[in-house]
C-alpha positions in Angstrom: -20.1 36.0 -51.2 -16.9 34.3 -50.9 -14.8 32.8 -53.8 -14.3 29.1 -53.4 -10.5 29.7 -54.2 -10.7 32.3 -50.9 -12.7 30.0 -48.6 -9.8 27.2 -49.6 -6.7 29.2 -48.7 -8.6 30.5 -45.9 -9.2 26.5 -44.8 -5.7 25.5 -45.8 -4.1 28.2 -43.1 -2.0 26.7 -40.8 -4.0 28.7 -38.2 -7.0 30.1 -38.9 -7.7 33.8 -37.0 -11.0 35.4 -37.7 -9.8 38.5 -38.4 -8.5 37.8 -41.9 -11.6 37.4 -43.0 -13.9 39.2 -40.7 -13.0 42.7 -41.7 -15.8 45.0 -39.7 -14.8 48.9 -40.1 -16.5 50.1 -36.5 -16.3 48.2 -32.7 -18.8 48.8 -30.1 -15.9 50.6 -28.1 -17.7 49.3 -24.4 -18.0 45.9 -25.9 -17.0 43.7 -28.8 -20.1 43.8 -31.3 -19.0 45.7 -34.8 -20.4 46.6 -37.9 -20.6 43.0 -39.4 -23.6 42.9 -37.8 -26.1 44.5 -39.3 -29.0 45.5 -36.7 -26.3 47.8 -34.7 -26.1 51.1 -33.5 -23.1 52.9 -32.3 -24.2 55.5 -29.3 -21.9 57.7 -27.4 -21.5 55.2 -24.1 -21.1 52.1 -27.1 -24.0 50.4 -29.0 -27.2 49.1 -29.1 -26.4 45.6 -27.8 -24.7 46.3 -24.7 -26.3 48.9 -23.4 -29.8 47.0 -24.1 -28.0 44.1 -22.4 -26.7 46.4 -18.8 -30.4 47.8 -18.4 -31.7 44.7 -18.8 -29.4 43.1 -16.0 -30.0 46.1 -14.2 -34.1 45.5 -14.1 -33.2 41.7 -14.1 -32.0 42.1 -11.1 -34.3 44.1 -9.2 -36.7 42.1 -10.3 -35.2 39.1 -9.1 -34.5 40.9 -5.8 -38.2 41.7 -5.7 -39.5 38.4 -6.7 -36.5 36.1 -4.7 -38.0 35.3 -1.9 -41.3 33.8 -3.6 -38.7 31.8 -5.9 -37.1 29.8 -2.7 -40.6 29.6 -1.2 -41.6 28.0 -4.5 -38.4 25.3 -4.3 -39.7 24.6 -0.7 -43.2 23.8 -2.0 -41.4 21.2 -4.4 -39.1 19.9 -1.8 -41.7 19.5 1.0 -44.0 17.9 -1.7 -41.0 15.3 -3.4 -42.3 16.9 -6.6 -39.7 15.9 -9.3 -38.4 18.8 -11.9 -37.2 18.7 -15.2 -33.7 20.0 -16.3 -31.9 19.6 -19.1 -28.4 18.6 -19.6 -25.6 19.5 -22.4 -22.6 18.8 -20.3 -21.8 22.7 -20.6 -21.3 24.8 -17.6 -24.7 26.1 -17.0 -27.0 23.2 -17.2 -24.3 21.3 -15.1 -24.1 23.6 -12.4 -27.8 24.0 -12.3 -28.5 20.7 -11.9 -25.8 20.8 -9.1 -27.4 24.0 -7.4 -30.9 22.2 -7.6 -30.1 18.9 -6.7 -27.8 21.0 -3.7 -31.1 22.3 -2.5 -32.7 19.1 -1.6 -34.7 19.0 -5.0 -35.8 15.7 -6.8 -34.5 16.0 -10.2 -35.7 14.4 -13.4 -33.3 15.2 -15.9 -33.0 14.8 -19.6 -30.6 14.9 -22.4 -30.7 15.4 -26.1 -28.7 13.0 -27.9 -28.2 14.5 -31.2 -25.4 12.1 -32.6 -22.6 15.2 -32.4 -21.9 14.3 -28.8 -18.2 15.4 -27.9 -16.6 12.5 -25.7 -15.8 15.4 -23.0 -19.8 16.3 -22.9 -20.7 12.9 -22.1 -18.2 12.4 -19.8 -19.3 15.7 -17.9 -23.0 14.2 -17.4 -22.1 10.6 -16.7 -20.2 12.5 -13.8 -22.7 14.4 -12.6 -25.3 12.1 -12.6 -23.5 9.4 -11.1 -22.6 11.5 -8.1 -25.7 13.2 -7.4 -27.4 10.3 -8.1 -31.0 11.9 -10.1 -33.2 10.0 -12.8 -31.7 10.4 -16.2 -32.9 10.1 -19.7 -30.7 10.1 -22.9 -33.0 10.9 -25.6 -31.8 10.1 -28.7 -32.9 11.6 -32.4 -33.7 9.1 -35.1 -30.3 10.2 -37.1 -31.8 9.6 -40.5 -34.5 12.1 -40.4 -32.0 14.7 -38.2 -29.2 14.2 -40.7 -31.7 15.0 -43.7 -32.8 18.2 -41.9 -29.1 19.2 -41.0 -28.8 19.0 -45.3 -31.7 20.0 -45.8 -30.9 23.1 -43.6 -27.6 23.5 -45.8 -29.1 23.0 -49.4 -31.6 26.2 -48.4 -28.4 28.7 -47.2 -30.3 29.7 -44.6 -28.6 31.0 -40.7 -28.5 28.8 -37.7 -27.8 25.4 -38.6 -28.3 24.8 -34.7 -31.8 25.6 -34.9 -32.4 21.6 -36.1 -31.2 20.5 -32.2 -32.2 23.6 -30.7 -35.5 23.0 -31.8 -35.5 18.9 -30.9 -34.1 20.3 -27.4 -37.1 22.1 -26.1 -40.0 20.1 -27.7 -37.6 17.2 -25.8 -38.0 19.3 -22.9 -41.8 20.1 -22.9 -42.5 16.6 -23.8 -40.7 14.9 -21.4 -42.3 17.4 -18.6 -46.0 16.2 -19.9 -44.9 12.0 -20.0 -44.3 13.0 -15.7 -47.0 15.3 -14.9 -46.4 18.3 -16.7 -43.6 19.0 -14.1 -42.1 22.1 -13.9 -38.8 22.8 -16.5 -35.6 24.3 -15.0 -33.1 25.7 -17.6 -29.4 27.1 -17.7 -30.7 30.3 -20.0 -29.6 33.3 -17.9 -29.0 36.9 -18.5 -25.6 37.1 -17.0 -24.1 35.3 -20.3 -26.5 35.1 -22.7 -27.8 38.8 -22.9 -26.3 40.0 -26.4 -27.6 38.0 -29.7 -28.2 39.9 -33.0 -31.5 38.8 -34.1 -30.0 38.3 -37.4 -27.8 35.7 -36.3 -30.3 32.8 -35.5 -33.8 32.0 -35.9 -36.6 31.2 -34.2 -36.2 28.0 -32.1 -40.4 26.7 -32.2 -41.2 27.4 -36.0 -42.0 23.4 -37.0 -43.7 24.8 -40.2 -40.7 26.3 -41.2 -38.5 23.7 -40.3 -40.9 21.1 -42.2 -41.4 23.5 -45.3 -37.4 23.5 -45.7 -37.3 19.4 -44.9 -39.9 18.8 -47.3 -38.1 20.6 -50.8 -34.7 19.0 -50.0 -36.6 15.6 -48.8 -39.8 15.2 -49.7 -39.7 11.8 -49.1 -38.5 11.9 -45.4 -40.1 9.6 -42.7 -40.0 13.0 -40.4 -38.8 11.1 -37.6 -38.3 14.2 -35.3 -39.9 15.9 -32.5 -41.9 19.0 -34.2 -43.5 21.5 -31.9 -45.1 24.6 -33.3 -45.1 28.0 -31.4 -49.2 27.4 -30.9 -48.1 23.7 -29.1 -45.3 25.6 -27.1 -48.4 28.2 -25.8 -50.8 25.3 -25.3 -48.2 23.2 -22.7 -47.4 26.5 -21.2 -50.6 27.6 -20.5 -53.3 25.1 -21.2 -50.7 22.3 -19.4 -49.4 24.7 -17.2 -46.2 23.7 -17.2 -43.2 26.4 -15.9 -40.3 27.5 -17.8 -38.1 28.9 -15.3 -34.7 30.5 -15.3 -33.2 29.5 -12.0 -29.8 30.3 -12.5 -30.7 34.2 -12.6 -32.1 33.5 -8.9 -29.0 32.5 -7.9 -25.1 34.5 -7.4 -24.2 32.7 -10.5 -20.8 33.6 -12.0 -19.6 31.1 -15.3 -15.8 31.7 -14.4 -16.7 30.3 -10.4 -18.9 27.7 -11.5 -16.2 26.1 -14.0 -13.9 26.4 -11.3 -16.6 24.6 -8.7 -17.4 21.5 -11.2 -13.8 20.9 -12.1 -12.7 20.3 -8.7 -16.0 18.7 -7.4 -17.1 17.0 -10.7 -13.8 16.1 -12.6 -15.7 18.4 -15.4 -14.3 19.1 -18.5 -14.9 22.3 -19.7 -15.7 23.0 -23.1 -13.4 25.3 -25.2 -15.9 28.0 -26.3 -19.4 28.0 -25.4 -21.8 25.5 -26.4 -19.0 23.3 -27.8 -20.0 20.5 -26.0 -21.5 19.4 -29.5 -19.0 18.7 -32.2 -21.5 20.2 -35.0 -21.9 23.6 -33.0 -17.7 23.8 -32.7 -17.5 23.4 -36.5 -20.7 25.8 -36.8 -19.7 28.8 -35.1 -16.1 28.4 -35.8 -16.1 27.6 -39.4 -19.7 28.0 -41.1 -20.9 31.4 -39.5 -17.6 33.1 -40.4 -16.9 31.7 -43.6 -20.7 31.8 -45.3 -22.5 34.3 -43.4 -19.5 36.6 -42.1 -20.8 35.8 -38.4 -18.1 35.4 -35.6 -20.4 34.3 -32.7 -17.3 34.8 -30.0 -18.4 38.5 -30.2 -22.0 38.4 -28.3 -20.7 35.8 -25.9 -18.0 37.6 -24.9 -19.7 40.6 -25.0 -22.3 39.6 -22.8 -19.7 38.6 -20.1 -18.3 42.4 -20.6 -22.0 43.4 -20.1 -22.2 41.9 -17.2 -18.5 42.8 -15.7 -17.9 39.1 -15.5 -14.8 39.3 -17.5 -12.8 42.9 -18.7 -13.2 44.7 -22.4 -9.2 43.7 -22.6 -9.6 40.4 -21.7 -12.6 39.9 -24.1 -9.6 41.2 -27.1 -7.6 38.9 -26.6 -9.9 36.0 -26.8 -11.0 37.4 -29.8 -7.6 37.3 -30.7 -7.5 33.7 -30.5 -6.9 31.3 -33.9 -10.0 29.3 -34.1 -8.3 26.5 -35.1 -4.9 24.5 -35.9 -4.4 23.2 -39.3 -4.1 19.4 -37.8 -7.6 20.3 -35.1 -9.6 21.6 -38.4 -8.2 18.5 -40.4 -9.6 16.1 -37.6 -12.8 18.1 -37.3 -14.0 18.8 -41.4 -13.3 14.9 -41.6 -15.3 14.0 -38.8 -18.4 16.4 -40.2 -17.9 15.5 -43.7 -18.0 11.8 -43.4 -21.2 12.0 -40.7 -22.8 14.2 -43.6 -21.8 11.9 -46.2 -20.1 14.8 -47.8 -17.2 16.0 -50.0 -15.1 18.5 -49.8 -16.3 19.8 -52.9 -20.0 20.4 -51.9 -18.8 21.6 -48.1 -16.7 24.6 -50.3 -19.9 25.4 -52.7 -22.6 25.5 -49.5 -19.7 27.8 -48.2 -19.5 29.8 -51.6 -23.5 30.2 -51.7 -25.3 33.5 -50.3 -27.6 33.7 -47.8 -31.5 32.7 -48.1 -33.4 34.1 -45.4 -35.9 31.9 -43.5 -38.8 34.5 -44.9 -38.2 32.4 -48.0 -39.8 29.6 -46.9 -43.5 29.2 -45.1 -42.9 30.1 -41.5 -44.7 31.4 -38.2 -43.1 34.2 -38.2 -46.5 36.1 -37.9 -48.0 34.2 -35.3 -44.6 34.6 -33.0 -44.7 38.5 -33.7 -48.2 38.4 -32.4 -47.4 36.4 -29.4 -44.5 38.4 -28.4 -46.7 41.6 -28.9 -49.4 40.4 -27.0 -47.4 39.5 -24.2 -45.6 43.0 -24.1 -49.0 45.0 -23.8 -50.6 43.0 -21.1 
């Protein structure tokens, strides 16, 4: 745990950098996971993480080499039949250029986006773009920001990892509900192994545990009107089998390269890119910049850049000195903590304290955590 005193002085920099307070004593030396996380293990060719992460691509890839041809037969079947499908937007690069690539193909598109209330200017920009020039049905949905806010604190008052999980969470029971309201059409997402193939599990937490969510909501709030879209793992199962309704990972069917596709919707799309990934959400930029470091010694840079490395997207050297990086400028941060404190309706005070506090794991609270294991065990045997 961190001394308020240290978290202050670290906050007060003129520039923050990472590595004065992320101190790990061993790097993965093919990619950049270390020691601060806590699930890794150092092998001869470099750790756990990336070399999980290359033989996965590896029998990704034949797999999707196998299985291609059936993929564009199945986009035929939905463009012969005007059958509409579901994808959802962010503004970052990967949703964007997906919905690009399937409206491209001659695809009817039903898109959707989560409107969380943390909407960078630059994200909303990049959809009104996209949408107006490929012309597809869109639907902002937007969260009932008393109950969301109350979970964001509530999320904060139990010390627990993955503050995210509260939109995460809204986005895909968005997703699967909006699919069901249209015919239980099929959903297309921007997940894809080439940059998202390294995550420690201990950095996150499960994205469909309502109970868990609603156990933490209910201590901190117990009088909350629970205005949000809950969806336990067993309603996740039921519209994925019962409703049938697909969950596919187009990009990974496609020669997708992040680096190219930036380049493609800036000079097709007037896009904006985001700074880091997922930082088309101001509450994720002050999350994995200044939260994850700070309280739970977490610098998330590491398994997304690492996961470029794992997939020889972008060079070991080149991932260094993005690492290398500040975070932020004293006058950005100032701009930013005021922005998040005065959404939160919080001090500065309580902001340095919730920093100051240890961890709680989710365990803590009533979860289903068993039920998931289960799933995913069941679904490795068959």
């Amino acid at each position: 745990m961190r001394s308020i005193n240290e978290i202050y002085n670290f906050i007060n920099s003129d520039v923050l950098i990472l590595d004065n307070i992320i101190k790990p004593s061993k790097v993965c030396k093919r990619c950049l996971m270390d020691d601060t996380d806590i699930d890794i293990v150092f092998t001869i060719n470099g750790c756990n993480h990336c070399e999980k992460a290359i033989n996965n691509i590896k029998s990704n890839h034949l797999n999707i080499e196998k299985s291609k041809k059936d993929f564009f037969l199945y986009l035929d079947r939905l463009k012969k039949t005007n059958k509409e499908v579901v994808v959802g937007l962010s503004g970052g690069v990967d949703s964007s250029f997906l919905a690009y690539l399937l409206a491209d193909y001659g695809l009817t598109l039903n898109s959707i986006h989560l409107d969380n209330h943390w909407n960078s200017p630059l994200a909303s920009n990049n959809i009104y773009n996209l949408v107006n020039k490929l012309n597809f049905q869109f639907t902002n949905e937007v969260l009932n920001w008393k109950t969301f806010k109350e979970l964001q604190l509530a999320l904060m008052k139990a010390n627990v990892v993955d503050l995210e999980g509260a939109s995460d969470h809204a986005i895909f029971s968005s997703l699967f509900k909006h699919s069901r309201k249209f015919g239980n059409l099929p959903i297309f997402h921007g997940v894809n192994i080439t940059s998202e193939n390294i995550m420690p599990n201990s950095w996150l937490y499960l994205k469909h545990d309502a109970r868990n969510l609603k156990s933490i909501l209910n201590k901190y709030y117990p009088n909350s009107e629970r205005n949000y879209p809950f969806m336990s793992t067993l309603e996740v199962i039921l519209h994925k089998k019962l409703y049938g309704i697909k969950w596919v990972s187009a990009l990974d069917y496609f020669d997708y390269n992040k680096s190219k596709a930036e380049s493609f919707l800036i000079e097709n799309f007037s896009y904006s890119p985001p700074q880091r990934k997922h930082e088309e959400s101001l509450i994720t930029k002050i999350y994995q910049r200044l939260i994850l470091p700070i309280k739970f010694n977490i610098d998330k840079r590491k398994s997304h850049i690492s996961s470029l490395i794992a997939s020889e997207q972008i060079s070991r050297v080149q991932g260094k000195k993005m690492l290398e990086m500040p975070v932020y400028t004293r006058s950005e941060l100032i701009y930013d903590l005021n922005f998040f404190l005065n959404k939160l309706s919080i001090t500065e005070s309580e902001f340095l304290f919730y920093l100051a506090q240890d961890r709680i794991e989710h365990s803590t609270y009533p979860n289903e955590k068993l039920i998931n294991n289960f799933i995913t065990y069941k679904n490795k045997i068959l």
